[in-house]
N, C-alpha and C positions, 0 to 999 in steps of 0.2 A: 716649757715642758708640757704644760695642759696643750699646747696644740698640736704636739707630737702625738701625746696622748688620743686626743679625739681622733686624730687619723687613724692611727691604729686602731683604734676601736670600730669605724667606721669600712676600714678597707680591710681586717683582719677578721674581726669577732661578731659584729652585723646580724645579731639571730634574728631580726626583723627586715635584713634585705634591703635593705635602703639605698644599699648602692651609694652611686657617686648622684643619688636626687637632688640636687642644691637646697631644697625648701625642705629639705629634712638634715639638715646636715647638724641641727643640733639635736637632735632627738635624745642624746644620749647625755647631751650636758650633763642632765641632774646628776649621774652618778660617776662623775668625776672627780668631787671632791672626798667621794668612796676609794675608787679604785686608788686615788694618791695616796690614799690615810694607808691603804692596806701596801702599797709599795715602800711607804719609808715606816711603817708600824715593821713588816715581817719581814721586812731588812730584803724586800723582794725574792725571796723564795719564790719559784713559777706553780707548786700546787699549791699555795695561799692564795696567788692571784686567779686561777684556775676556779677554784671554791668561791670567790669574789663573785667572779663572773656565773658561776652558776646560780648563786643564791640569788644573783640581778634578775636573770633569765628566766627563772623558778616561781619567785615571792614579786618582783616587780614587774614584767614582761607577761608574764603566763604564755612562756614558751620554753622550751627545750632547744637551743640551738647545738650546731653541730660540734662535737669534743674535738674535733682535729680543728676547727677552726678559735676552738675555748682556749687551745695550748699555742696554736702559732700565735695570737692578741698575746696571750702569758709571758711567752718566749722574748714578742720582741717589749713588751713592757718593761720587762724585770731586765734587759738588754739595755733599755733606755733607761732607765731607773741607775742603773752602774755607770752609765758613760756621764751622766747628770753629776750623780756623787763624786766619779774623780774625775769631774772638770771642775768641780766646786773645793774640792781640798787645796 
């Protein structure tokens, strides 16, 4: 799942641009073990994850990235987070 993850974050949520750079592809590791906490903590709700990602963006980035691209990361997060849970029941 964290590899799902990091792509999503990478090709969806990106408020640094990174693109598909190979020598940045982990840039975002550190807060992986964040966005998981808040996916099975708020039972993946998409504005919990939304707020995640902004307080990442805000308090750790010192940027503002784009809101339609804060909800399409969200969407398919909390999308991946459900198909995880009932492949695991």
């Amino acid at each position: 799942m964290i590899t799902e993850i990091r792509k999503i974050l990478l090709r969806e949520w990106d408020p640094l641009c990174i693109g598909e750079n190979s020598y940045l592809s982990d840039e975002y590791d550190q807060y992986l073990p964040r966005i998981l906490d808040t996916l099975l903590s708020a039972n993946a709700h998409v504005v919990a994850v939304e707020n995640a990602l902004l307080l990442i963006e805000e308090k750790e980035l010192g940027v503002t990235g784009s809101e339609r691209s804060r909800h399409a990361a969200s969407m398919k997060l909390v999308k991946l987070a459900a198909s995880h849970r009932s492949s695991s029941d």
